[in-house]
N, C-alpha and C positions, 0 to 999 in steps of 0.2 A: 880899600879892599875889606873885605870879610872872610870869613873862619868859619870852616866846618871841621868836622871828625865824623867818620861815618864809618861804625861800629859792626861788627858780622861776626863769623869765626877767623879766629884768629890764624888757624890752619886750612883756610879755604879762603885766599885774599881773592879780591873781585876785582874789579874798574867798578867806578863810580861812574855814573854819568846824569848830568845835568839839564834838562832840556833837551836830553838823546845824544850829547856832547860827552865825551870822555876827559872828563878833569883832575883823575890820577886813580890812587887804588885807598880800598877801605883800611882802615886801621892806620891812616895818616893824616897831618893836619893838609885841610886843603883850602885855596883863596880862591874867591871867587868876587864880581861885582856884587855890589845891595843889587836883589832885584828879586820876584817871586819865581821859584824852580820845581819842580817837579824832577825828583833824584830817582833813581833806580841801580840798578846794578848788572853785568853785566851776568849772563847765564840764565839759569833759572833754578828753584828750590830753596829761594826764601820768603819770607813774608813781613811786612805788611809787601803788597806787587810795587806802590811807591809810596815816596813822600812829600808833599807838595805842601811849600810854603814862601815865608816872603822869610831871607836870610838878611839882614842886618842889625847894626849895634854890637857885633861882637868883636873880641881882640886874639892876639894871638894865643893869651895867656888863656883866654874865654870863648874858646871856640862852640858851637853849636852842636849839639851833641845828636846826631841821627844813627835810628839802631834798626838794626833789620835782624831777623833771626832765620837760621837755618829750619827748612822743613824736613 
């Protein structure tokens, strides 16, 4: 498995979703297969619209750091 953290405001928690898939919420560590994803978040009023990459190599202690920022 693999390690994300996918970063927002802290006072505005999201769903994460991966491939259009809901795999939990922002500001906690999340597992997921190696494989390449395209993240988003649930609502609207942040930016970058997503993140699209190939997630592996990472651990729990080393999770992958994705940031999105409120608009």
């Amino acid at each position: 498995m693999e390690y994300i953290r996918v970063h927002f405001d802290l006072r505005d928690i999201r769903d994460v979703l991966a491939n259009g898939n809901v795999v939990g919420q922002t500001e906690t560590e999340l597992t997921l297969p190696p494989n390449f994803y395209r993240i988003t978040l649930s609502g609207t009023g942040y930016s970058p619209a997503s993140w699209s990459g190939v997630v592996s190599g990472t651990t729990p202690s080393q999770p992958l750091p994705i940031r999105f920022t409120k608009l």
